[in-house]
Residue frames relative to the residue before (quaternion, step in Angstrom):
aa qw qx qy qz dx dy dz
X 1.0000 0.0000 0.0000 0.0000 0.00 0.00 0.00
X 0.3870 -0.7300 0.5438 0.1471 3.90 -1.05 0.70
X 0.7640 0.1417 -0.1525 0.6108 3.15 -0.75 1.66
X 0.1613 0.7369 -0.6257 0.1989 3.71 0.59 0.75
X 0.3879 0.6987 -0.3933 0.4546 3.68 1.04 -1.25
X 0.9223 0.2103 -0.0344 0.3224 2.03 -1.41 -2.04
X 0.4444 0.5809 -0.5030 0.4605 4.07 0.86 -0.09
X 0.7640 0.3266 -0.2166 0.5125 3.82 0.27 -0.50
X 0.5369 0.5373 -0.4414 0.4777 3.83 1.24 0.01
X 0.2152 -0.7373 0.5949 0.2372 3.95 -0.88 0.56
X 0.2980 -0.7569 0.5495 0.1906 3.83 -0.25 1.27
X 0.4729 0.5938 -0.4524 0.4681 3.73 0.69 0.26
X 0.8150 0.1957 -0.2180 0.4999 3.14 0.14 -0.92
X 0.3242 0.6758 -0.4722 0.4639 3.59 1.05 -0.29
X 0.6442 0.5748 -0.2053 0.4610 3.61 0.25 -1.58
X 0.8574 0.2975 -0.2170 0.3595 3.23 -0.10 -1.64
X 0.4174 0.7172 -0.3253 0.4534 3.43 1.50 -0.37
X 0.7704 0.3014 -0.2016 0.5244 3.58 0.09 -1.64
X 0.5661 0.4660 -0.5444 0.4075 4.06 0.81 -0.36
X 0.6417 0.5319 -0.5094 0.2142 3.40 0.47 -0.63
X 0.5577 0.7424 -0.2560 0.2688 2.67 1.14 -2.18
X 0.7661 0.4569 -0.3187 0.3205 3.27 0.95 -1.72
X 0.0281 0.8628 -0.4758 -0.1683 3.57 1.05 -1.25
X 0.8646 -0.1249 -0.0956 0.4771 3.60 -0.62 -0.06
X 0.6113 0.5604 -0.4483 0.3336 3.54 1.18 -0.16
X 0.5232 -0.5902 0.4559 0.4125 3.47 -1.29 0.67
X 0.8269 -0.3137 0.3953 0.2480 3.30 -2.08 0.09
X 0.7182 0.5643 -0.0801 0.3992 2.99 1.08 -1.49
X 0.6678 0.5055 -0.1916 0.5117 3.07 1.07 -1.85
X 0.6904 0.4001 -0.3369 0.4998 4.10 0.62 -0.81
X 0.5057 0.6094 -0.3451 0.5037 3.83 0.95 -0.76
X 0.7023 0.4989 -0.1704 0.4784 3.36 0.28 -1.13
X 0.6262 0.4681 -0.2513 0.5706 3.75 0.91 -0.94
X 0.6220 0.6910 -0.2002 0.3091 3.47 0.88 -0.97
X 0.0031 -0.8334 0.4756 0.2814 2.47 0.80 -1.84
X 0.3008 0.4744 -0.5705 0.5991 3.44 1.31 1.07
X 0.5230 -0.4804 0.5994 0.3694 3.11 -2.50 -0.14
X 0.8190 -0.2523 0.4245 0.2922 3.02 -1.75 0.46
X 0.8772 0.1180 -0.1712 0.4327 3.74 0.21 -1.17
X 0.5074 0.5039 -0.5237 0.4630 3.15 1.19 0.53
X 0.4986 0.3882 -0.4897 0.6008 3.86 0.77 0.08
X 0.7413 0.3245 -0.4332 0.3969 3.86 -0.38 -0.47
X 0.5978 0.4464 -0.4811 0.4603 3.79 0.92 -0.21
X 0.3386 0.8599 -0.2229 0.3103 3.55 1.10 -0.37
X 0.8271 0.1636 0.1441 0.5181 2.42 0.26 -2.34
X 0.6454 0.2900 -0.4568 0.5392 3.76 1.10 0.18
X 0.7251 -0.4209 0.3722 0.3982 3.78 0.10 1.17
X 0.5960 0.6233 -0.4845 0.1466 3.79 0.84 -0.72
X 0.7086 0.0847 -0.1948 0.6729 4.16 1.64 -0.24
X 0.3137 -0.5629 0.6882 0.3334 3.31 -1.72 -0.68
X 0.5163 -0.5891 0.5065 0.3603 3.57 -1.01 1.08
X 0.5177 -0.5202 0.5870 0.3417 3.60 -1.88 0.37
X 0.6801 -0.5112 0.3798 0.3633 3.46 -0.95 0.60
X 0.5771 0.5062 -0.3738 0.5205 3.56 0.65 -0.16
X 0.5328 0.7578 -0.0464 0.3738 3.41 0.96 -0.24
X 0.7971 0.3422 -0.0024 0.4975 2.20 0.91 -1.95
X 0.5568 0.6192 -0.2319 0.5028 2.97 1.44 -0.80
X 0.7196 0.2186 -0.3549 0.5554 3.74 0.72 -0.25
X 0.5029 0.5182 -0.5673 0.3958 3.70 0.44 0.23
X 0.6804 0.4597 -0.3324 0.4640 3.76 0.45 -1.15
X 0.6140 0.5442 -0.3529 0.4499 3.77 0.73 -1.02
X 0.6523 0.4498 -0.4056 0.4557 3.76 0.82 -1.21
X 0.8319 0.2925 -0.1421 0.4496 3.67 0.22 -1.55
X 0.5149 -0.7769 0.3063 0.1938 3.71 1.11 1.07
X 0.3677 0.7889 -0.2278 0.4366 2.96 1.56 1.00
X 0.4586 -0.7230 0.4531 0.2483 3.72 -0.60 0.75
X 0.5736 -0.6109 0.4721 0.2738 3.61 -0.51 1.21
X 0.5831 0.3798 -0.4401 0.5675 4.08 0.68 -0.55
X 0.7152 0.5178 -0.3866 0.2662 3.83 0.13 -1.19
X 0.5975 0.4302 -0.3723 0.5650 3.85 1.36 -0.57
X 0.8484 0.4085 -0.0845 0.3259 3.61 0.01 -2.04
X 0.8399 0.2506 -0.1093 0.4688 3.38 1.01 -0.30
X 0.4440 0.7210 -0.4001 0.3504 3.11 0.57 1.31
């Protein structure tokens, strides 16, 4: 089955997680660090996907964070 993972991952809280994380920085400015677009971080962060695991891995690296502390909660 595709997306077994991310089936057991709640993109809500996912979301509300990386908004924190982001806090005063813009969309753009973390996007840009990323190297994703902008509206793929805002689809992100309103729960609307979960990043591919490649991804994930540079989101936790950027905000110095453990991959369980964002994706698995």
């Amino acid at each position: 089955m595709n997306g077994d993972k991310e089936d057991n991952m709640d993109a809500k809280k996912i979301g509300e997680k990386l908004k924190e994380l982001r806090g005063k920085r813009t969309i753009n400015e973390v996007a840009q660090a990323l190297e994703i677009s902008p509206s793929a971080l805002s689809m992100y962060e309103n729960g609307e996907r979960v990043p591919r695991d490649v991804i994930k891995i540079k989101i936790a690296d950027y905000y110095e964070t453990p991959i369980t502390d964002i994706f698995f909660i």
